[in-house]
N, C-alpha and C positions, 0 to 999 in steps of 0.2 A: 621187421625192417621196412616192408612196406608202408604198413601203417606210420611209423615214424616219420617218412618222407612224405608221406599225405598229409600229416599233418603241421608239417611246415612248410610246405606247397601252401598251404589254405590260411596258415599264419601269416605266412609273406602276404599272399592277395589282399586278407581284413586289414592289414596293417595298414597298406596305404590311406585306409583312413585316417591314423596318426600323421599320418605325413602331412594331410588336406586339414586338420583340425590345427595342429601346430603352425603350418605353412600358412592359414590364416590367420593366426593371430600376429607371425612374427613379419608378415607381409605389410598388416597396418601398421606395427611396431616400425616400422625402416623406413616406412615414408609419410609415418606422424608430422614429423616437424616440415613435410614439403607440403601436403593437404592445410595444416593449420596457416602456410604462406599464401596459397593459392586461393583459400576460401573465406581468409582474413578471418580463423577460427579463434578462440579464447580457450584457455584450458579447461574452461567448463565444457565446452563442444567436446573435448579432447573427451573427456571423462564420459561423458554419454557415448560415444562414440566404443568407449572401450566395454560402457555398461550391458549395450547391447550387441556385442560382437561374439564371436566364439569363444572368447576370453571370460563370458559372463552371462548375462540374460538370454542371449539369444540359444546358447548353448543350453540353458535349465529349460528353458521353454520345449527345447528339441529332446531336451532326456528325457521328461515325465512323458509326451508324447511316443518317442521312439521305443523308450520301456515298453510300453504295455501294448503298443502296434508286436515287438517284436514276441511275446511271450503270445498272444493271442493270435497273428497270424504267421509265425516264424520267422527266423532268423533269415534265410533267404529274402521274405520282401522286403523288406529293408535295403539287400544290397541289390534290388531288381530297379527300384526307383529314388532313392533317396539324393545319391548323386547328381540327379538332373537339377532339384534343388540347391542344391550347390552351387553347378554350372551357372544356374538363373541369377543368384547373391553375385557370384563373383564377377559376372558380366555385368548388373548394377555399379558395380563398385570400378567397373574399368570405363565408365559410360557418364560418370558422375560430375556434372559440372553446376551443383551444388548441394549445401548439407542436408535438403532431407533424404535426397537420393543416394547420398555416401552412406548416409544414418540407414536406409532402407536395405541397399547393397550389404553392410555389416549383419545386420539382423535377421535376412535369408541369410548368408551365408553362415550364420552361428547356430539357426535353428535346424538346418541339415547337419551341422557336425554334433549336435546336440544328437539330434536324432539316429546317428551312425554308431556315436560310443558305447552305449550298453551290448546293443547286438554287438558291437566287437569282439568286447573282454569275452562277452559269455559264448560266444562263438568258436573263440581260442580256446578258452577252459575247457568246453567241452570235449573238441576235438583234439585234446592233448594227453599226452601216454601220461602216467603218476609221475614219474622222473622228471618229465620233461616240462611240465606246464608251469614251472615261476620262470624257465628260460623261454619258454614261447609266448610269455608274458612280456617280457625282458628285452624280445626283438619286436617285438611290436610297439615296445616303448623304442629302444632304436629308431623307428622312422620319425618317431616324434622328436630327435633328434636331427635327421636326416634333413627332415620336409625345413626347419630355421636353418638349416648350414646352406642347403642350397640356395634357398632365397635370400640369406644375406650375402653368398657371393653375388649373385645376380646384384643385388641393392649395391653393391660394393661397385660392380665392375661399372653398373651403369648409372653411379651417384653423380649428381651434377654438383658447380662447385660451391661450395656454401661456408663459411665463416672463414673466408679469405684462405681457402684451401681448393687447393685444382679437385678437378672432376676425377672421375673413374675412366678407366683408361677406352670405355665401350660409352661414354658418354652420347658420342658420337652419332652412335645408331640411334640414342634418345632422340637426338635432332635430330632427325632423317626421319623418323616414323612420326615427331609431330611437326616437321614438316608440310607433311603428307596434310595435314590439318590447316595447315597456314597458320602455325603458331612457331616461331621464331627465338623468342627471347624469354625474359622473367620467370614469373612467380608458373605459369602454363605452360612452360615448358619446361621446366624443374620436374614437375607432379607428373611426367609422362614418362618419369624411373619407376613412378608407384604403377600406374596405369600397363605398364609392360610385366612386372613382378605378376600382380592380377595375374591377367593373361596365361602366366606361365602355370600358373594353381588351374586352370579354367584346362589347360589340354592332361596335366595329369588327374582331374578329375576323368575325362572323358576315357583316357588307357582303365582307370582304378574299376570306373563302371562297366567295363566291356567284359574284364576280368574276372569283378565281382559276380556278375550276372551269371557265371556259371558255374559259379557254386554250388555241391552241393546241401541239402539239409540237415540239420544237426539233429543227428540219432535221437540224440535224450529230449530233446523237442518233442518230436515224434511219437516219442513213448509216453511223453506226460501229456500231450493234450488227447494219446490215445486211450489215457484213463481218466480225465477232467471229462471227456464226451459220456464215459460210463455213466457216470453221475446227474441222472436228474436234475433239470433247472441249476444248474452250476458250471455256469459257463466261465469262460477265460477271468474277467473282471469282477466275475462275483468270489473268486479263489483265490484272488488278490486280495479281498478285503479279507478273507478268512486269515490270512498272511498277518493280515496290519495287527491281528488281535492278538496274535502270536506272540507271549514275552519274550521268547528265546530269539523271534528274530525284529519283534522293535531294541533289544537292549543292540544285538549286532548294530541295526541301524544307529542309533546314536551311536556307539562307539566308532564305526570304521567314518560315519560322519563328520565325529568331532573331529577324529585322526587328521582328514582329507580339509574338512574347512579349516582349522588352523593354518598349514600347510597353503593352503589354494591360495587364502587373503594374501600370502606374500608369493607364490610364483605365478599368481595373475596378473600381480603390479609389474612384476619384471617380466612376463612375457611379453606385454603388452608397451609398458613406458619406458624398457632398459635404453635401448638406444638413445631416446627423447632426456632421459635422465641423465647419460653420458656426455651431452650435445649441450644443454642448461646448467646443471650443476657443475658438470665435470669441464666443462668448455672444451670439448673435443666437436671436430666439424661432423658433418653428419657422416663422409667416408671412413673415419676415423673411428668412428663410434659405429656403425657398422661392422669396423673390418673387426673388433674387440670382443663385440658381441658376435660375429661369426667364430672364431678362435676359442670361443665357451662353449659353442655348440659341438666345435669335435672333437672338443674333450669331452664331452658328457656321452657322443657316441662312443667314444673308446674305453671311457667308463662305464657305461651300459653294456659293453660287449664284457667286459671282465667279470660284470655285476649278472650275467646270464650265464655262465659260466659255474658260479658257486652258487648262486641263490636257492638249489633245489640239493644243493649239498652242506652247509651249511646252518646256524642258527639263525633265524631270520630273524628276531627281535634286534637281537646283536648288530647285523646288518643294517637294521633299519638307524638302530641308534648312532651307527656311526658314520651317516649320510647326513640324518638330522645334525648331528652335531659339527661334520662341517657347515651346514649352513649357517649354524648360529655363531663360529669363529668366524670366516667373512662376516656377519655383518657387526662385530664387534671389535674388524679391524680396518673398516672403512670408518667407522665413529671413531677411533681412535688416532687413525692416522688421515681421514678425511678424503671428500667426494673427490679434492681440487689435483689430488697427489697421483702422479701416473704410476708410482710403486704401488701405493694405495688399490686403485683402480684393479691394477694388473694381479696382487696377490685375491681382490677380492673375487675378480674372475674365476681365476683358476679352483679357488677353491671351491666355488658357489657351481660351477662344473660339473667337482666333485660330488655335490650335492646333487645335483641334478642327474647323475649317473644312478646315482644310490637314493632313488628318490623314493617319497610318500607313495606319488601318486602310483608306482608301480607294484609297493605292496597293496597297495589298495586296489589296485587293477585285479589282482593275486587275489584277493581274500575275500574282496566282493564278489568274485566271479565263483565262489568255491562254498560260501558261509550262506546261502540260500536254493530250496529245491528248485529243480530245473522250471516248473511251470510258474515259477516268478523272480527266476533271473534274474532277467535284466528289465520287469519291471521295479522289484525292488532297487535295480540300480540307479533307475530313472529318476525314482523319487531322491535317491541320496545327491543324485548327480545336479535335481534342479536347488534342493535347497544350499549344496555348497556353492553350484554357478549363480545361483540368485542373490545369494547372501554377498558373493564376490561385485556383485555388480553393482552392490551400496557401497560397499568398503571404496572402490574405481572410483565413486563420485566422491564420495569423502577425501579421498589420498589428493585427489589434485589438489583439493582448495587448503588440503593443510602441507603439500606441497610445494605452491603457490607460483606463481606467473612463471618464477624463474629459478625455482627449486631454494629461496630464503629456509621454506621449512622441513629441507630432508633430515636433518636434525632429529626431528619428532619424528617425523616417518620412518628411519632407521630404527629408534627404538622399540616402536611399535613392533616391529618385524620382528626383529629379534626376539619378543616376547610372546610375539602369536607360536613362533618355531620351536620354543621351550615349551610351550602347553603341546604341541603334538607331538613332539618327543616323549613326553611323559603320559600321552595316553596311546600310543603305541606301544609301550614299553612294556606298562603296567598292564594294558587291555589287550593286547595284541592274542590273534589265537594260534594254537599251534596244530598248522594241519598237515607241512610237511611229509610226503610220505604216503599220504592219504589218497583212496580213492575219494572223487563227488559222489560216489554214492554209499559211501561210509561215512564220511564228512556228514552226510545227511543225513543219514540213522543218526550216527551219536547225539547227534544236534535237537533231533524234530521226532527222532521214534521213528512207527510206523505210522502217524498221522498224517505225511507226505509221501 
């Protein structure tokens, strides 16, 4: 019993890095359309903006990094300094009054949540009983849930007024703090909802690192660099490459890859553009669109809480198919019934929710953390994390311009989506492994032998 409370004591702590990975991207998501007024941006900006944020580049650059920091000198330094990182991006980004310094702000800030995510998962996994680890997976997917509800209320409360629709009801205090600025009216005093969101990522940073920092280290850590030392001239980075040669875990790699890249191409473009999306195509004002996409968010925490609950009781392939597959009916009934239709919009929410409750990314969170030996984790994670965040970061540049100024071509874009989420349903399904039940260090023999 004890154990089981320690290790969701240490779930909750790693978690809030979901919250600070999520929290940034749906932060620039909610005041997209106030930065591109203030900074007389083009959707191209927009698209760089997203390539390099935690939503994308900045995040890949932080995983292959974070990876192999974390496996060579633990999972602890990681949450000893990583966050000040953080803290530095997101004070860029509250401090920004033009785009290479937003662009700059975005790019720290995505290359610390880059850096946080492997040591996460693999941090959870380990310090998790066999019963318990797809649900303390599961709640750690939760804050990534949590960290967009909160800051689109805040985006909500303290939305200024835009497409001939009144403000948020905290508006208010936006004036009062840029004020303080001698900024008054327009386009610079709109963008100081975004500039306060910021902010609020920037003190739950500072709680998350206070937390984190005393942590302790993870056991199987411990035990695998205290046999990688045995070994003559074979240090952390040189056992990583013996890794890469490894068929049994380059085929894992490409599969839970392809799984998580199908998948990421379409929940990057909507963590990132949903709101901007709802506000151009859908003609909803930016509160509106806000308040819609906050409303998806807690549904997918109430679905992530139900989705924790059986995932380690359960089929999980089954599970996984029937997450993927609501995503693929939203987005086969916003093409069908259209972007401009508030019934439209509101079934596609709900359902798209639903998906994100039941998502990829948290079997993938599940099976990454479980399908390679402890002394290349979550550098193996790194490497998966930067070519699906890297690959997402071209798709971002490409979506806008076949998106276009004013959403002319979500048309394409819808379809596309729908077809990236049929390929990872079907290599989920088909490739998906069953560890269920398993210790990691069973999972590990049957997988690797005793050559790990």
């Amino acid at each position: 019993m004890e154990q089981k409370k320690s290790s969701l004591k240490s779930t909750i702590a790693v978690s809030l890095t979901n919250y600070l990975d999520a929290g940034a991207i749906v932060a620039g998501a909610s005041g997209l359309t106030l930065w591109k007024d203030y900074l007389q941006l083009t959707e191209g900006h927009l698209g760089w903006l997203n390539a390099i944020s935690a939503n994308c580049l900045g995040a890949a650059i932080g995983a292959i990094i974070g990876g192999y920091l974390a496996d060579r000198y633990g999972r602890k330094f990681i949450y000893t300094y990583n966050l000040l990182i953080y803290m530095l991006g997101v004070l860029l980004i509250c401090m920004s009054v033009s785009f290479p310094v937003l662009l700059m702000g975005f790019l720290v800030t995505g290359i610390s949540v880059g850096v946080g995510v492997p040591a996460s998962w693999t941090y959870i996994s380990e310090n998790s009983e066999v019963k318990n680890r797809g649900r303390n997976i599961a709640i750690s997917q939760m804050a990534w849930g949590i960290g967009p509800t909160i800051i689109l209320i805040l985006g909500t409360l303290l939305a200024p007024p835009t497409a001939g629709q009144s403000g948020g009801v905290c508006f208010g205090l936006v004036q009062s703090v840029a004020g303080w600025f001698g900024i008054t009216e327009g386009a610079s005093l709109n963008v100081f909802t975004s500039r306060i969101v910021f902010a609020s990522l920037f003190i739950v940073a500072l709680i998350a690192w206070l937390l984190q920092r005393q942590l302790e280290e993870s056991k199987q850590w411990v035990e695998a660099k205290s046999t990688v030392k045995t070994n003559r001239g074979q240090g952390m980075f040189e056992s990583f490459g013996i890794l890469l040669k490894n068929k049994t875990a380059v085929k894992t790699i490409a599969i839970l890859a392809g799984m998580y890249l199908s998948w990421n191409l379409v929940a990057s473009v909507m963590g990132f553009f949903q709101p901007h999306i709802y506000e151009t195509a859908g003609g909803l004002s930016n509160q509106y669109a806000n308040m819609l996409t906050m409303g998806q968010w807690v549904l997918i925490i109430l679905t992530t809480f139900v989705f924790s609950l059986i995932v380690d009781k359960v089929n999980q392939r089954g599970l996984l198919a029937f997450g993927v597959g609501m995503g693929i009916i939203a987005w086969l009934i916003v093409l069908t019934v259209g972007i401009n239709s508030i019934t439209g919009l509101l079934v596609f929410t709900a359902l798209w929710s639903i998906q994100g409750g039941v998502s990829v990314q948290s079997f993938y969170a599940l099976w990454a953390s479980e399908l390679f030996p402890a002394k290349y984790r979550a550098a193996a994670q790194g490497i998966m994390f930067f070519l699906v965040r890297g690959l997402s970061a071209v798709w971002g540049i490409c979506f806008v311009y076949i998106y276009g100024e004013n959403g002319e071509g979500f048309t394409i874009a819808a379809v596309v989506m729908a077809i990236l989420l049929v390929i990872s349903l079907f290599i989920g399904v088909m490739m998906a492994p069953t560890t269920r039940g398993k210790s990691l260090e069973e999972i590990t023999k049957e997988r690797y032998g005793d050559d790990f």
